[in-house]
N, C-alpha and C positions, 0 to 999 in steps of 0.2 A: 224117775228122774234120770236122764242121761249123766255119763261122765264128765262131760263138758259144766254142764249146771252144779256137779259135784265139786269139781275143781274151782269152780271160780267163789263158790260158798265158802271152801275149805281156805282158798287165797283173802275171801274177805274177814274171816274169824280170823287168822293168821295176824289179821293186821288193826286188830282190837287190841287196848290195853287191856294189859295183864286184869284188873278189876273187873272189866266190862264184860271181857271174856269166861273170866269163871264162872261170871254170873250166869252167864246164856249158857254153858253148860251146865250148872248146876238147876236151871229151870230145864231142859231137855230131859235132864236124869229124873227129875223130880215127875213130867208129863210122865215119862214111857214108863213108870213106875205106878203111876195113878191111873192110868187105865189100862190095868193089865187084860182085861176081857175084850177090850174094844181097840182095834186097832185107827189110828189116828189118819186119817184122808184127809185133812184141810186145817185151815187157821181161819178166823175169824179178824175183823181189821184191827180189832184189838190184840190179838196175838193166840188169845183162846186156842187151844186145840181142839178139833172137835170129831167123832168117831163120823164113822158114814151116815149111823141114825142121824143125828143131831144137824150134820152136812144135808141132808136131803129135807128136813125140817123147816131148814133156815130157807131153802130155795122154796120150799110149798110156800112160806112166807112172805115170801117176795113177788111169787107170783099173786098172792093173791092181796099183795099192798099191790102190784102196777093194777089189775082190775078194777080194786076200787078208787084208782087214780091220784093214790099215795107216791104214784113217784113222779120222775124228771128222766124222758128222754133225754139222750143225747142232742139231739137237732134242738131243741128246747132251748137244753144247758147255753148250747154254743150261741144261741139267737142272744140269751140273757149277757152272755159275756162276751159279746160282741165280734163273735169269731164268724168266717164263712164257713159252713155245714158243712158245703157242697166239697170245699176245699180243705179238708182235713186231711 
């Protein structure tokens, strides 16, 4: 993560209520503490942290829902919501 990305994280927790914000750190201390063997590479959309295992898990997974034609292209998506593909 650049410093740029660092700052603007550190500007936006800055500007969290007091409540909100201890939270989100009290769940970071609680992550970096629960997987002390596995170092943390990614989130999940749920917020999940997930180690590189579990990160590269999720991607075999994904590839093989587009294979068996579990997912939604992008050009798809935009035809269904009415947008031009072409002109994104």
């Amino acid at each position: 993560m650049n410093t740029n990305t660092m700052d603007y994280l550190f500007d936006e927790i800055a500007l969290l209520p007091d409540l909100e914000r201890d939270r989100l750190f009290y769940r970071m201390k609680n992550e970096f503490y629960s997987y002390p063997d596995e170092k943390i590479v990614a989130y999940s959309a749920s917020g999940q942290p997930l180690s590189e295992r579990q990160y590269q898990k999720r991607i075999r997974e994904g590839i093989l829902q587009c294979r068996e034609g579990k997912c939604t292209s992008l050009e798809q998506l935009s035809t269904e919501l009415g947008y031009d593909y072409e002109n994104l």
